[in-house]
C-alpha positions in Angstrom: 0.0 0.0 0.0 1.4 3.4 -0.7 2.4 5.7 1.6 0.1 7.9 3.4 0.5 11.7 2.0 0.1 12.8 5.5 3.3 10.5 6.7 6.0 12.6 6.0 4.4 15.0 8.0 3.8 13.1 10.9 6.6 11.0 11.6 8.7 14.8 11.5 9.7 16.1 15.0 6.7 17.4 17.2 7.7 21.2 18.0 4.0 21.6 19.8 3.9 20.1 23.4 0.4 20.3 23.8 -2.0 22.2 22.4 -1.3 25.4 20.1 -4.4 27.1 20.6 -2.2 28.3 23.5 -0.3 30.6 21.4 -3.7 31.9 20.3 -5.1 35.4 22.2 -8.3 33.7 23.2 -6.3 31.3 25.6 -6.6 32.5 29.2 -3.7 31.1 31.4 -4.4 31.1 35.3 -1.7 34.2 35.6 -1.6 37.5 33.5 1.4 38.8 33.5 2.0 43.0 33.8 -1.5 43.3 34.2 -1.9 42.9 38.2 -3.0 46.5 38.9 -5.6 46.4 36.1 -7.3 43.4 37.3 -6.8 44.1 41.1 -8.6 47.4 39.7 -11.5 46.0 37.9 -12.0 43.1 40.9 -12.4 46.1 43.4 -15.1 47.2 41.3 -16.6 43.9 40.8 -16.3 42.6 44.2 -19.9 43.8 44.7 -21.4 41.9 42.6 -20.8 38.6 44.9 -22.4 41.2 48.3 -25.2 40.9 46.5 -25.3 44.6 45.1 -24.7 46.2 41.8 -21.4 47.1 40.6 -20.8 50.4 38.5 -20.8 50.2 35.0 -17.5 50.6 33.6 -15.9 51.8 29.8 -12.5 50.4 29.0 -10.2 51.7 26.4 -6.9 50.7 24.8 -5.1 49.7 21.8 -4.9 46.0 20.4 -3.8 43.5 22.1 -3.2 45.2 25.2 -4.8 42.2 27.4 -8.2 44.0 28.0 -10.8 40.8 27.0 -8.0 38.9 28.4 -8.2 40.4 31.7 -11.9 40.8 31.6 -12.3 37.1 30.7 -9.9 35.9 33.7 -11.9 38.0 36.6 -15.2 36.2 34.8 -13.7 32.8 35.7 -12.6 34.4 39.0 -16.3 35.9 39.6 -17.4 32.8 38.8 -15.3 30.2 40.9 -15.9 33.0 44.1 -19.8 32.6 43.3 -19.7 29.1 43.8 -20.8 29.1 47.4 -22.9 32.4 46.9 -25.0 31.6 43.7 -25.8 35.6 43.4 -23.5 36.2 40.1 -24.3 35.4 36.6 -21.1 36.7 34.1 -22.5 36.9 29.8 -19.4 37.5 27.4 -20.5 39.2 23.8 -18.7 40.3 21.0 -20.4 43.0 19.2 -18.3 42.5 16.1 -19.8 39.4 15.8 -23.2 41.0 16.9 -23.4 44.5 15.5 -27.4 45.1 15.8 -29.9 46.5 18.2 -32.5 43.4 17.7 -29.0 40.3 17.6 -27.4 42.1 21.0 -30.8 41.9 22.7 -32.4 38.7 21.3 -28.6 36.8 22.2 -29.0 38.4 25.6 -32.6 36.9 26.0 -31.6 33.9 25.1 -28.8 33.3 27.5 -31.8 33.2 30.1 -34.1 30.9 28.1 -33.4 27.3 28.5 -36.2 25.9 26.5 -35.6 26.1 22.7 -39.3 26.6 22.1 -39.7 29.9 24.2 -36.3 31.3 22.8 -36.5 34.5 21.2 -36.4 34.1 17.4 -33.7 35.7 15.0 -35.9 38.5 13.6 -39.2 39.2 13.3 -40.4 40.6 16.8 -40.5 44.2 17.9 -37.4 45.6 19.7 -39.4 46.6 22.0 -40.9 43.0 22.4 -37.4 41.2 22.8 -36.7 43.5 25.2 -39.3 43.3 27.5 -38.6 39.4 27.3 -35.3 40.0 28.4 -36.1 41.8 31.3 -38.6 39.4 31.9 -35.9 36.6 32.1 -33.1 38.3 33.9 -35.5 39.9 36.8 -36.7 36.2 37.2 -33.1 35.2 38.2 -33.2 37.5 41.2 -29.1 37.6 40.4 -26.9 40.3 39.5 -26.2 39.9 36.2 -22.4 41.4 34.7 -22.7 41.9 31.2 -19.3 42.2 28.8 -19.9 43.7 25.5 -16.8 43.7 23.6 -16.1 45.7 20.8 -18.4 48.1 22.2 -18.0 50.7 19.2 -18.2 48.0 16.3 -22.1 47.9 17.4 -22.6 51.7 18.2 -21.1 52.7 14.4 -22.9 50.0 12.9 -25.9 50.6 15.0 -26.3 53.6 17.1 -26.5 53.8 20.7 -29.8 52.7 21.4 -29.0 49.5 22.7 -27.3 50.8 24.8 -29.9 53.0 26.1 -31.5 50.4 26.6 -29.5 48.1 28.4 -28.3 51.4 30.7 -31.3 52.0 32.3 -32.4 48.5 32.5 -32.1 48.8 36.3 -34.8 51.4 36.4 -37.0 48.2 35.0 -36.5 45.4 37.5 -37.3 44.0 40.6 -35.5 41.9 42.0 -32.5 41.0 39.8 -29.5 44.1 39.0 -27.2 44.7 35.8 -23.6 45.9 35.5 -22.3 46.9 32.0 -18.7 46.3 30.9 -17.8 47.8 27.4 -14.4 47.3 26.1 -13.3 49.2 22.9 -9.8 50.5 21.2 -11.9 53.3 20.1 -11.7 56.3 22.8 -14.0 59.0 20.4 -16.7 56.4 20.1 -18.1 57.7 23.0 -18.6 61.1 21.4 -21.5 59.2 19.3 -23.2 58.1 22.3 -26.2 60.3 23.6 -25.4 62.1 27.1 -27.2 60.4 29.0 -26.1 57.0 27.8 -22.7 58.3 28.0 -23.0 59.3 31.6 -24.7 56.1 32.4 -21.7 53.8 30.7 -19.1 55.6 32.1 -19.2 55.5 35.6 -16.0 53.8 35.9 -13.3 54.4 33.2 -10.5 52.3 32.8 -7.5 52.5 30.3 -4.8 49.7 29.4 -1.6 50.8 28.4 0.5 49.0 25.7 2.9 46.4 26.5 6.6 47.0 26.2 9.6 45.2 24.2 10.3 43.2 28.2 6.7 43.1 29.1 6.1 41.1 26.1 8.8 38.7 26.1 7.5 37.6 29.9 4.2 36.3 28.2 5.8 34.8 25.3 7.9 32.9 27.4 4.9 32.2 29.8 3.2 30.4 26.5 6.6 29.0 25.4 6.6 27.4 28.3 3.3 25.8 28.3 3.2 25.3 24.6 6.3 23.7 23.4 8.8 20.9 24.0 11.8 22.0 25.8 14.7 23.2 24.1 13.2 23.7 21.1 12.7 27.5 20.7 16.3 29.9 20.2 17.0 32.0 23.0 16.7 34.8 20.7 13.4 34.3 19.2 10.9 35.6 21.9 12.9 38.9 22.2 12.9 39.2 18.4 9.4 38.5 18.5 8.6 41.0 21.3 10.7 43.9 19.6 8.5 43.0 16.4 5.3 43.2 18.5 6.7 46.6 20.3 7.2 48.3 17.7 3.4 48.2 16.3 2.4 49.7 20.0 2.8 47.0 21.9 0.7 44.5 20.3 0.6 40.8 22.8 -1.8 39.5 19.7 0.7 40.1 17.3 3.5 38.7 19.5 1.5 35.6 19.9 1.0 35.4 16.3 5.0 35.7 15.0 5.7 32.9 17.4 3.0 30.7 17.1 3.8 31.0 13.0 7.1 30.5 13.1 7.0 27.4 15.0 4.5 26.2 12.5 7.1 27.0 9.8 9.7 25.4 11.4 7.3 22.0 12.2 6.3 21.5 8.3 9.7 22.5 7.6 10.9 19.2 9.5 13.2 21.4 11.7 14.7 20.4 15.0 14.4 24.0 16.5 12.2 27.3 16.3 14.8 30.1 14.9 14.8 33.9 14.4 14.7 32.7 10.5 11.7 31.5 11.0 10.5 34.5 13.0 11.2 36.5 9.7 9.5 34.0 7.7 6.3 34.1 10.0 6.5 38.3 9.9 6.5 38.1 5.8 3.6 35.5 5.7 1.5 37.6 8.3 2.2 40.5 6.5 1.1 39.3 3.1 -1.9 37.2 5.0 -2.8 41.0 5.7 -2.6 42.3 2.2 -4.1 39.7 0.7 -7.5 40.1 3.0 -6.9 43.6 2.3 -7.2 43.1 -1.5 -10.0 41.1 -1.7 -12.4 43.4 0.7 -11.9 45.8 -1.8 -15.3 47.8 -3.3 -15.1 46.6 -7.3 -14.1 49.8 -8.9 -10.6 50.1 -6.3 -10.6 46.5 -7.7 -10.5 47.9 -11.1 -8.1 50.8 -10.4 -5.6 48.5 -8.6 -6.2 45.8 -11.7 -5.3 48.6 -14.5 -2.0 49.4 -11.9 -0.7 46.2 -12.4 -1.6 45.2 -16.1 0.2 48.8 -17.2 3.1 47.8 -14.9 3.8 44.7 -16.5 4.3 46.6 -19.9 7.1 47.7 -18.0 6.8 51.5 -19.7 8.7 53.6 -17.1 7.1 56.3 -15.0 3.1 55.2 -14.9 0.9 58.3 -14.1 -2.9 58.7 -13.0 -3.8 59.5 -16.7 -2.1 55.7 -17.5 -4.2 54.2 -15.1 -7.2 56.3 -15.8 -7.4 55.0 -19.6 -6.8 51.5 -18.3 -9.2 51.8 -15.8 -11.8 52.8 -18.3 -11.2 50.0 -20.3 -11.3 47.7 -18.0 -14.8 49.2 -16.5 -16.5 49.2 -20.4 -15.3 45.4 -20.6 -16.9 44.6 -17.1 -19.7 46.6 -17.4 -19.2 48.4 -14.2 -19.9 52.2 -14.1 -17.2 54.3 -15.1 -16.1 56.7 -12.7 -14.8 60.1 -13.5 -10.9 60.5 -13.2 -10.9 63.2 -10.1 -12.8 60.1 -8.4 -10.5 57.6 -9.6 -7.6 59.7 -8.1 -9.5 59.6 -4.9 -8.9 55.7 -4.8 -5.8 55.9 -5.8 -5.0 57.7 -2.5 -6.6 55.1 -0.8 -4.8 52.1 -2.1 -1.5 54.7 -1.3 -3.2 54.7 2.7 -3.7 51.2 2.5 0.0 50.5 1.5 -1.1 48.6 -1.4 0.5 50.9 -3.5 3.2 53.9 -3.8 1.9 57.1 -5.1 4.1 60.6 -4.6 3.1 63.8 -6.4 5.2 64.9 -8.9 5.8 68.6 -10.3 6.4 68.8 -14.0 6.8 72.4 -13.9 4.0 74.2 -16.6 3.3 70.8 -17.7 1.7 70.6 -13.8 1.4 67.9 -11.3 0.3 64.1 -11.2 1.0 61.1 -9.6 3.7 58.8 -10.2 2.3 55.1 -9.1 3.8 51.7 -8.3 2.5 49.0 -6.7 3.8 47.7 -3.3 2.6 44.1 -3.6 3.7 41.2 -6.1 2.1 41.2 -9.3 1.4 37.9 -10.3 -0.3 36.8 -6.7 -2.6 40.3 -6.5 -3.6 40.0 -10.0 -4.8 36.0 -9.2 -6.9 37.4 -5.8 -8.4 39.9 -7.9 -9.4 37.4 -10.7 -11.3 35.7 -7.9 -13.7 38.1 -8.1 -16.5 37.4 -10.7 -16.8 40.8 -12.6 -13.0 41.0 -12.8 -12.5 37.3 -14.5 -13.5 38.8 -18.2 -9.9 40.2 -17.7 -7.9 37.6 -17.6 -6.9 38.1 -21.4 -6.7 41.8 -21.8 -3.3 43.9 -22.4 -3.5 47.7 -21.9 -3.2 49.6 -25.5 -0.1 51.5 -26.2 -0.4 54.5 -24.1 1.2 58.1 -24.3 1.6 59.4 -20.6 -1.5 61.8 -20.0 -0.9 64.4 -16.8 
């Protein structure tokens, strides 16, 4: 019988001890390091919950990746282990990325509190109003004081407005017997400029703010995980500092810390090596990196698409100096063939700029004296792979044949 495909690959040494997913942010080890005084903050706060009483609702802010659902979802286990002899506490997680409206926030908080499948509150079709009066239904019936995490707070008030959020801030007023605390967590500190007074006042009792880590404070929790997560001797001594001074550098980032090392050790386990290196550290930055473009470039709107598309096909006639008036006459091509709406070229400037913000591409200004200004363009990303992603989009794949025309520059 032949050879498993799969052999190779598992008769290779085993870099992973146990699980990887402890590399992964959403892992929540029983100590967090360099964030003692936030937690020992937030737990004073929170402490009343198991007295029986309601704690104050608090806002925090920081950047990515600065250990804020982290430290959030440790005091829940806390909360929920100290409960144990008290039974007063419930704890609810939610992301409100993942659950951006007014009616999904409220009808996956009702739900939480409705145990029979039959009675649970239905994905649309009932009022707001409705939903929520089941909700307050549910949670008064608990007689419990009920701490509520909404993550991502300002995903769901741009998406949706704040008036959830009135909602769920003066739910207190509404019940009897049971009491609600907020917790919103958000890298966003304007968002609460968008919020209406009275929800802001409400929200913000408390306000809390997590600095980033630094190059040392990062390389404790990566050799925290290394610990937990790998065989010994197998990671360089110098490839949790590199990955740390990585991290630091984009403001402190733990997420992205994690990431560079759990990468590179999955680099160096389908490479077949013996030992995690800073090579590989490099290899796992370049592949996150592109990972990022690449998303980037395919939740593009269709005409950037375009614009980005008529870039690359004009660059591979390998002309010289490519203007906006290149790309413009490309562009308008490649919008006739497609069928897509052709925009004017002040607007297909505009996108230009943005594939420049989005470092997709390279575009500087250049005088030409009377002959005036324009924009000399060049892509930042490799040719052949961004052309393939954008073929994967449906309207683009009439392109696949086309060559730009001989062109004369146009300012």
């Amino acid at each position: 019988m032949d050879e498993s495909i799969f052999q190779p690959y598992l008769n290779s040494k085993k870099i992973f001890q146990r699980n990887r997913e402890i590399l992964r942010p959403s892992y929540i080890p029983d100590d967090l390091p360099h964030r003692k005084e936030q937690i020992n903050q937030l737990a004073s706060i929170l402490v009343t919950a198991l007295r029986g009483d309601r704690p104050s609702n608090v806002l925090i802010f920081g950047k990515t990746g600065t250990g804020k659902t982290a430290s959030v979802k440790y005091l829940g286990k806390e909360i929920q282990k100290a409960d144990s002899q008290f039974n007063r506490v419930t704890y609810l997680y939610m992301n409100c990325e993942v659950v951006d409206t007014q009616y999904g926030v409220l009808q996956n908080i009702g739900n939480m509190f409705i145990s029979d499948f039959n009675e649970s509150i239905p994905f649309t079709g009932w009022s707001t109003e409705r939903v929520y009066n089941i909700l307050r239904e549910k949670i008064d019936e608990t007689n419990r004081v009920v701490i509520l995490v909404l993550d991502e707070i300002d995903k769901l008030v741009y998406k949706s407005g704040d008036d959830v959020l009135y909602h769920l801030s003066r739910i207190n007023d509404d019940l009897q017997r049971a009491k609600v605390s907020l917790i919103g967590i958000s890298n966003d500190l304007k968002f609460t400029e968008f919020l209406d007074p009275r929800v802001k006042s409400r929200l913000g009792e408390e306000k809390m703010v997590f600095p980033p880590y630094n190059a040392e404070q990062l390389r404790d929790i990566l050799n925290q995980r290394s610990d937990l997560a790998f065989f010994t001797g197998v990671v360089d001594v110098g490839v949790a500092p590199l990955c740390s001074a990585l991290a630091a550098q984009e403001h402190g980032d733990a997420r992205r810390a994690l990431d560079l090392l759990r990468v590179a050790a999955e680099i160096a386990e389908r490479n077949g090596d013996d030992k995690v290196t800073e090579a590989h550290v490099y290899k796992a930055k370049n592949k996150i990196e592109l990972d990022c473009v690449t998303e980037a470039i395919r939740t593009l709107p269709t005409q950037s698409k375009l614009v980005l598309m008529s870039i690359l096909l004009n660059e591979d006639r390998g002309d010289g100096r490519l203007t906006t008036g290149d790309v413009y006459e490309t562009y308008r091509d490649l919008s006739q063939i497609t069928g897509v709406t052709v925009l004017t070229q002040r607007r297909v400037t505009d996108l230009i700029s943005e594939l420049d913000m989005l470092g997709i591409i390279h575009a500087r200004v250049k005088s030409f004296g009377r002959g005036g200004r324009t924009k000399e363009i060049e892509s930042s990303v490799p040719r052949v792979e961004t052309k393939k992603i954008l073929e994967e989009d449906e309207i683009l794949q009439a392109l696949k044949n086309y060559r730009p025309k001989n062109q004369t520059t146009l300012i």
